[in-house]
C-alpha positions as CSV (number, residue, x, y, z in Angstrom):
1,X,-41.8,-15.5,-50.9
2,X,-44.6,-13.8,-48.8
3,X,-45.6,-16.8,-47.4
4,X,-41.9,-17.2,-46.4
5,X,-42.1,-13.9,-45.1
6,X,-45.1,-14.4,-43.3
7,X,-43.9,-17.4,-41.4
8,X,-40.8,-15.3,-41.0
9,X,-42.6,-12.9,-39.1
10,X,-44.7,-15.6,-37.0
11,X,-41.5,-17.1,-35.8
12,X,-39.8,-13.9,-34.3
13,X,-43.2,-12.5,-33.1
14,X,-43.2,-16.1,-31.0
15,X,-39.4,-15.7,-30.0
16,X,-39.8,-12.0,-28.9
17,X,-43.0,-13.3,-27.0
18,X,-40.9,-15.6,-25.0
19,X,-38.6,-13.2,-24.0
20,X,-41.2,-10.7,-23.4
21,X,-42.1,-13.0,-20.8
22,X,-39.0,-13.1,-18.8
23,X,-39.5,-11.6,-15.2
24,X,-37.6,-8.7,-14.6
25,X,-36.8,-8.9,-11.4
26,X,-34.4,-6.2,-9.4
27,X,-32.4,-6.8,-6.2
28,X,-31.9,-4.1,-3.8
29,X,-28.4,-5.7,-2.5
30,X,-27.4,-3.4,0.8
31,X,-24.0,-4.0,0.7
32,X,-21.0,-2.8,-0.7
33,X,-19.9,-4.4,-4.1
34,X,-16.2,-5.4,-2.8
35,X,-17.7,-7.2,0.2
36,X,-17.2,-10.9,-0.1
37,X,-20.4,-12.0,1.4
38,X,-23.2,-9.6,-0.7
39,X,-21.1,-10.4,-4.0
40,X,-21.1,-13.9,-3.8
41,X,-25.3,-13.6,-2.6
42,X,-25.1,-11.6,-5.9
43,X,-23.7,-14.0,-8.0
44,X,-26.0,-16.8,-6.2
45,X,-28.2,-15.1,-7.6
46,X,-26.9,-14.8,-10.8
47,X,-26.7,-18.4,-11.0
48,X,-30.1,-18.7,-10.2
49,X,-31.5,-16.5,-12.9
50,X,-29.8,-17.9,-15.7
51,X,-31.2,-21.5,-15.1
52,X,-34.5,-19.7,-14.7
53,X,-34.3,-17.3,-17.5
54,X,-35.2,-14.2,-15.4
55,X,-34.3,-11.2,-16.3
56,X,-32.5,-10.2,-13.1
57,X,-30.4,-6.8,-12.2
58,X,-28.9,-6.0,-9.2
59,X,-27.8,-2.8,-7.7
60,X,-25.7,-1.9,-4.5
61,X,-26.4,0.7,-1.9
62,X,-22.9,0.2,-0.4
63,X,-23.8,0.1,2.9
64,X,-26.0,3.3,2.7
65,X,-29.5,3.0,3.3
66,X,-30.4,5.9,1.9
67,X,-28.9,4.8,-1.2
68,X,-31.2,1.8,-1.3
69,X,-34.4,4.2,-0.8
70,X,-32.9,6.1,-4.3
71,X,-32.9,3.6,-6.1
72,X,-36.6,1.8,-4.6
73,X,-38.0,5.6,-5.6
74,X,-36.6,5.2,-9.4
75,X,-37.3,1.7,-9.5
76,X,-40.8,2.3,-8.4
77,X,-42.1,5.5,-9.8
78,X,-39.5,5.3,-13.0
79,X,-40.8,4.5,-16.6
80,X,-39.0,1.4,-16.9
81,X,-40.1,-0.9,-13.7
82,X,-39.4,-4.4,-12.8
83,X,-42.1,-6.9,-12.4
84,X,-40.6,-7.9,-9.3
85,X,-38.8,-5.7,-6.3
86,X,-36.5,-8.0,-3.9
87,X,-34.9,-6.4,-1.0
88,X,-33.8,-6.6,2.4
89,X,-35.3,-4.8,5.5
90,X,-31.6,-3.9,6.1
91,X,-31.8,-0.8,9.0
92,X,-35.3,-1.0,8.9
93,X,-36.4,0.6,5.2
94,X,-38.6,-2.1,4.4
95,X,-42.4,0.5,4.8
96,X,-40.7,2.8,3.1
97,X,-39.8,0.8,0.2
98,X,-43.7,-0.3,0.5
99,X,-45.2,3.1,0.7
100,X,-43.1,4.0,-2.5
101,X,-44.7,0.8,-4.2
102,X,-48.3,1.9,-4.3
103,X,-50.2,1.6,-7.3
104,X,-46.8,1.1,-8.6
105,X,-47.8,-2.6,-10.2
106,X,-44.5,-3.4,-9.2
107,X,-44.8,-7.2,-6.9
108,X,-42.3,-6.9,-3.3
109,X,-40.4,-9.9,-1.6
110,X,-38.2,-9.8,1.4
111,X,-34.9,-11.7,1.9
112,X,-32.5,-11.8,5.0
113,X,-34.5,-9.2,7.3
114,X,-38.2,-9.3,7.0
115,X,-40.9,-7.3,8.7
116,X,-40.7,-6.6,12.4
117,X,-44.1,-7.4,14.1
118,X,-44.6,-3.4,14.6
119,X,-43.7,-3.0,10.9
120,X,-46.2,-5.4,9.6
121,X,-48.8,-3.9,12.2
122,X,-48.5,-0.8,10.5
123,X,-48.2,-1.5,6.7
124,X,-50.7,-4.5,7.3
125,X,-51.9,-7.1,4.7
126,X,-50.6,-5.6,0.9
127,X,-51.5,-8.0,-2.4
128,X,-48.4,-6.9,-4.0
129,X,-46.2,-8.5,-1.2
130,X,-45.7,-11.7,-2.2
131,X,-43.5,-13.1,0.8
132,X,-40.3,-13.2,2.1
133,X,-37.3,-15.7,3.2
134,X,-35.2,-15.3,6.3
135,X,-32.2,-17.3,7.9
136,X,-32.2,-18.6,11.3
137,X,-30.3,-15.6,13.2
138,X,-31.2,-16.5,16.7
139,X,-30.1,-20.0,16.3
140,X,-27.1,-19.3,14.1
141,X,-25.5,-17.2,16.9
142,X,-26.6,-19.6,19.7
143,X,-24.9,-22.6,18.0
144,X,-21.7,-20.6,17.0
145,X,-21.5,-19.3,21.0
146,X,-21.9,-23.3,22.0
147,X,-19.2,-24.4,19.6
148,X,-17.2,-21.8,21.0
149,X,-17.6,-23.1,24.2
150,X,-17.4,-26.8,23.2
151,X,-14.3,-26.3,22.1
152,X,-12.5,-24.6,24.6
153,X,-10.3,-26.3,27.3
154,X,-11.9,-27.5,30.4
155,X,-12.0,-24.9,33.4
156,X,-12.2,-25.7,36.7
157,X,-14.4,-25.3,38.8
158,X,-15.0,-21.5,39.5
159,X,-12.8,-20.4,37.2
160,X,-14.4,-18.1,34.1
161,X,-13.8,-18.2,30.7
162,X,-14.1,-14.7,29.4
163,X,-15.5,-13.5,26.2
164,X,-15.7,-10.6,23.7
165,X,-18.4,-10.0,21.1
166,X,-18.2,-8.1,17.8
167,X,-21.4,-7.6,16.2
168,X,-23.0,-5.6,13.4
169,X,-25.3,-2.3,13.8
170,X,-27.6,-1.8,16.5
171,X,-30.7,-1.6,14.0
172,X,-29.7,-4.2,12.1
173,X,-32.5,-7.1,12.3
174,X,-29.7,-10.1,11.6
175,X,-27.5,-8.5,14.1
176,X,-29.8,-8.2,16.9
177,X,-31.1,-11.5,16.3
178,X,-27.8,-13.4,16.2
179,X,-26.7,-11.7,19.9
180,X,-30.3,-12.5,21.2
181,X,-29.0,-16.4,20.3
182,X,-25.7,-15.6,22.0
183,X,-27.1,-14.6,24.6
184,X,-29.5,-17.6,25.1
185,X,-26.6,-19.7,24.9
186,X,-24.5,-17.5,28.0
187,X,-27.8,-18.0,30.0
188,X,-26.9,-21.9,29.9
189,X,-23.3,-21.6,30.7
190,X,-22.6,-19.0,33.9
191,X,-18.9,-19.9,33.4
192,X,-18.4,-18.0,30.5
193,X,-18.4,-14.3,31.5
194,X,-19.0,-11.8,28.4
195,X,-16.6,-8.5,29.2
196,X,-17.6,-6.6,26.6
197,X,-19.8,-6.5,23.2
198,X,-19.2,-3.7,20.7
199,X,-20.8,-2.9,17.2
200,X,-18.1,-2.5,14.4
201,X,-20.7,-2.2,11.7
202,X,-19.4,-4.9,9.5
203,X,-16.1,-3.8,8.9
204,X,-12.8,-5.7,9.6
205,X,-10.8,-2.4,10.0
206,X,-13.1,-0.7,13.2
207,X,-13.3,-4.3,14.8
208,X,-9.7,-4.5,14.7
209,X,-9.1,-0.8,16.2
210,X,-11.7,-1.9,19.1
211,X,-9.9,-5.2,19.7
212,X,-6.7,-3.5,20.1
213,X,-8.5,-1.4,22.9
214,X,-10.5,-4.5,24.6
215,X,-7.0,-6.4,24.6
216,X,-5.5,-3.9,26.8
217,X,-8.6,-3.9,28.7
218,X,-9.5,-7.3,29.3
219,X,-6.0,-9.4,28.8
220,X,-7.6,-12.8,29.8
221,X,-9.6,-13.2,27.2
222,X,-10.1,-16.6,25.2
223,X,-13.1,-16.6,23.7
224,X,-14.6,-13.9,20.6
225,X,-17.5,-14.0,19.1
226,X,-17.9,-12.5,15.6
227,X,-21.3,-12.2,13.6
228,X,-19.2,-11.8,10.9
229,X,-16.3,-12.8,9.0
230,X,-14.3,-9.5,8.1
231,X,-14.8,-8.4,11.7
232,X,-13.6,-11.5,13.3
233,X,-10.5,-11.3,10.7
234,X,-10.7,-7.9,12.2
235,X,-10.3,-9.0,15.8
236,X,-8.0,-11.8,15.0
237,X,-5.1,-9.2,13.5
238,X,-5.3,-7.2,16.7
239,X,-4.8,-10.7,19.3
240,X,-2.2,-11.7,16.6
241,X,-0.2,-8.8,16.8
242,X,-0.1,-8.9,20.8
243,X,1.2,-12.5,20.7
244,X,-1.9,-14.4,21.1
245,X,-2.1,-17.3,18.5
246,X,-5.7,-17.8,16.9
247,X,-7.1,-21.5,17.2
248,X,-4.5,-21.3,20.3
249,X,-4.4,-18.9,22.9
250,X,-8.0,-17.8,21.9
251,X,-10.9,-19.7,20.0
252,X,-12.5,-17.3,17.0
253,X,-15.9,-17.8,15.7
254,X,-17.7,-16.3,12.3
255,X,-20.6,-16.1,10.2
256,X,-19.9,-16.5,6.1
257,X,-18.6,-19.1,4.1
258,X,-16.1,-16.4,1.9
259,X,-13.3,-18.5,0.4
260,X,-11.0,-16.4,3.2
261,X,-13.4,-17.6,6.0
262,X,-13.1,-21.4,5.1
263,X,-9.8,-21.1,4.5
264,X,-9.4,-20.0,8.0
265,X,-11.4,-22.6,9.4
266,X,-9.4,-25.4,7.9
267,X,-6.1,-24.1,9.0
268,X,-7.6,-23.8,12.1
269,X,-7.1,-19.8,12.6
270,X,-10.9,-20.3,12.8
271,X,-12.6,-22.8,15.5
272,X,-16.4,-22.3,14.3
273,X,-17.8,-21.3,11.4
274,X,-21.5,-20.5,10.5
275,X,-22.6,-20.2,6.6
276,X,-25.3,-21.2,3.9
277,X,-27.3,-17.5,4.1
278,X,-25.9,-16.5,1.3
279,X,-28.0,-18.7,-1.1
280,X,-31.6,-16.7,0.1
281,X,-31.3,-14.9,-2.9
282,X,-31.3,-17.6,-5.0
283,X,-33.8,-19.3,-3.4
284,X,-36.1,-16.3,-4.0
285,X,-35.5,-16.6,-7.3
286,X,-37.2,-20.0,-7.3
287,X,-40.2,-18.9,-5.6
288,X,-40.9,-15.6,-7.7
289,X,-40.2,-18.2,-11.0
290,X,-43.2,-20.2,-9.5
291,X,-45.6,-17.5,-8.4
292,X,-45.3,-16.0,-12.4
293,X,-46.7,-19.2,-13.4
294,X,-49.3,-19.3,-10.7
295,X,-48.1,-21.5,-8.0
296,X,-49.6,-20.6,-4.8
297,X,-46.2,-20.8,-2.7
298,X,-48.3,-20.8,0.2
299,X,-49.4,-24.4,-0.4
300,X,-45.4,-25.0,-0.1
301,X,-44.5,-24.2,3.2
302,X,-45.9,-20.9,3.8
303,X,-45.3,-17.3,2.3
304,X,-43.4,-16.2,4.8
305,X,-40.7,-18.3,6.0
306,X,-38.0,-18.7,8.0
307,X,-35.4,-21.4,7.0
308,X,-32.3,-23.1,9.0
309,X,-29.7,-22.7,6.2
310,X,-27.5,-21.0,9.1
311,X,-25.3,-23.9,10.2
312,X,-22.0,-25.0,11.6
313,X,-19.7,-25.8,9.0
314,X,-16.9,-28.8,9.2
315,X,-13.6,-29.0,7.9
316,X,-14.0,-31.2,5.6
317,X,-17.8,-29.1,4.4
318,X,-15.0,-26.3,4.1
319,X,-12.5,-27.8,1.5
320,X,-15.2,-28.7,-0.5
321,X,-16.8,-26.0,-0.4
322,X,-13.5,-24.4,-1.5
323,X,-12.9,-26.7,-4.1
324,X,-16.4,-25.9,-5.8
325,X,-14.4,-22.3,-6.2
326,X,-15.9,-19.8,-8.1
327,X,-18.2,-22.4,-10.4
328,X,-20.6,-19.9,-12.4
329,X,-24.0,-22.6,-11.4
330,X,-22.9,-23.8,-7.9
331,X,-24.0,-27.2,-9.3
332,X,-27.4,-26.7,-8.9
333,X,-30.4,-26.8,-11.3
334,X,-33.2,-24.5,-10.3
335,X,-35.7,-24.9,-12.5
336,X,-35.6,-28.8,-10.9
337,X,-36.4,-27.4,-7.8
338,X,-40.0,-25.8,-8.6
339,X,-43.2,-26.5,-7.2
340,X,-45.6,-26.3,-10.2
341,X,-47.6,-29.9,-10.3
342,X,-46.1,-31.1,-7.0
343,X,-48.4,-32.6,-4.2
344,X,-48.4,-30.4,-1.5
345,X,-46.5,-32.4,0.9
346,X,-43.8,-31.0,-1.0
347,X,-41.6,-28.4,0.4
348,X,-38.5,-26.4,-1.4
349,X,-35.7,-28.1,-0.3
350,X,-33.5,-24.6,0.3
351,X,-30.7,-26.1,2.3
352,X,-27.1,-25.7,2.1
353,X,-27.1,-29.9,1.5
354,X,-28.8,-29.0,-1.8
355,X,-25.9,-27.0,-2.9
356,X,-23.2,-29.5,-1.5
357,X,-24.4,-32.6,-3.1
């Protein structure tokens, strides 16, 4: 019987060690937890973790970055701390986040917005920052504003196409970055004359109170450039209610692959359509998984990385992708995708093919 009991005892010391060592990881998500893009990144996420069998918890500043600092500063400094801190450099928070992490023991990685230049001038070279993963902004608004164009009806020469843009917040890295490509692609085509670009931070309901202003404004217009969905949906209610028919009369463009957003795109409400950022998360997931079992994830294509998951989206992309609905995996085995005992030729393959196929 003791021996029983001493095997007993063996057997749940060995299963609490395994879950002991889970990674705890916590994700800072900036957004608000009804937005359609930050709650399917969550549930990327979520996806991700439970292949990996990390311990992961995610809280939402809704928007607030102040909010975000709060809970950095409990996460942080609190009793109970996370072996990992992910978070996004959304408005610029990311040295503050850092400072708070001193001596904290606490490892930091960056998704979506990573450090400026002047940022990492000033918090300079930290052990406990293991990397970060960012989209391709610049090009994802570049090739949305040349599908845009693409697409619209040949003008004759001298005539102008006009344009309005709706982008995010002014100190928002993505934003910034995503205009920047818009604007690279303008440079290329002098018939396309932007009237006007406003920030509607996001939301569908202040893009659609500017486009009602812009429409009385500028009446010609037949291009719009979102760097979002809910604010090109936002825009699109305002032309719609003046008579102009989206896909029609003007040509709509958006970043994020929400089932509303695809759906538009296929009936054609939509002409272009950018997506695939919303897995970052996920991929990060894969990374921090690796770097707890000591791969050195800058043998694999660099701590620090930028990767081209932003891309155009088809039709048919769309329905699938629609199809796949709300599937609590997304298809995809993680734990497949590690680098532990690979040759280092190999790279993570974080595109938005991996998910599709």
């Amino acid at each position: 019987m003791l021996k029983f009991l001493h095997i007993a005892v063996l057997l749940l010391g060995a299963v609490l060690g395994t879950s002991a060592r889970a990674e705890s990881v916590l994700f800072l998500n900036p957004g608000s937890s009804d937005e359609a893009f930050w709650v399917s990144y969550s549930q990327f996420m979520q996806a991700a973790a439970r292949d990996l069998r990390i311990d992961l918890q995610i809280l939402y500043a809704q928007r607030q970055p102040e909010q975000t600092l709060a809970q950095a500063r409990i996460a942080l400094q609190g009793p109970k701390r996370p072996d990992y801190l992910v978070f996004v450099n959304e408005q610029y928070v990311a040295p503050q986040i850092m400072r708070m992490a001193n001596r904290s023991g606490v490892k930091l990685f960056i998704v979506n917005a990573a450090l400026t230049p002047n940022q990492q001038n000033l918090v300079g070279e930290r052990a406990d920052r293991i990397g970060s993963l960012v989209p391709n902004d610049e090009e994802g608004g570049y090739l949305m504003m040349k599908e845009l164009i693409r697409l619209h009806r040949p003008v004759a020469s001298g005539e102008r196409i006009e344009l309005l843009a709706f982008s995010g917040l002014k100190i928002t890295p993505s934003a910034q970055l995503r205009e920047k490509g818009m604007q690279r692609a303008l440079a290329e085509h002098p018939e396309v004359r932007l009237r006007q670009l406003v920030y509607s931070g996001w939301t569908r309901e202040r893009a659609y109170e500017q486009a009602r202003q812009l429409l009385g404004r500028y009446p010609d217009v037949s291009l719009v450039w979102s760097a979002n969905d809910e604010m090109a949906f936002g825009a699109m209610r305002a032309f719609s209610e003046a008579g102009r028919v989206p896909g029609k009369d003007v040509l709509f463009s958006a970043v994020n692959t929400s089932s509303a957003a695809l759906q538009a795109l296929v009936d054609g409400r939509l002409s272009a359509l950018l997506g695939g950022h919303f897995t970052l998360g996920g991929w990060a997931l894969v990374e921090l998984h690796d770097y707890a079992q000591g791969v050195d994830l800058s043998r694999y294509g660099g701590r620090d990385r930028q990767i081209p998951l932003l891309q155009l989206i088809g039709k048919e992309q769309a329905r699938r992708m629609l199809a796949m609905g709300e599937s609590p995996d997304y298809g995809v085995h993680f734990h497949k995708l590690s680098a532990k005992g690979r040759p280092a030729s190999y790279r993570y393959p974080f595109t938005l093919q991996t998910l599709m196929h």
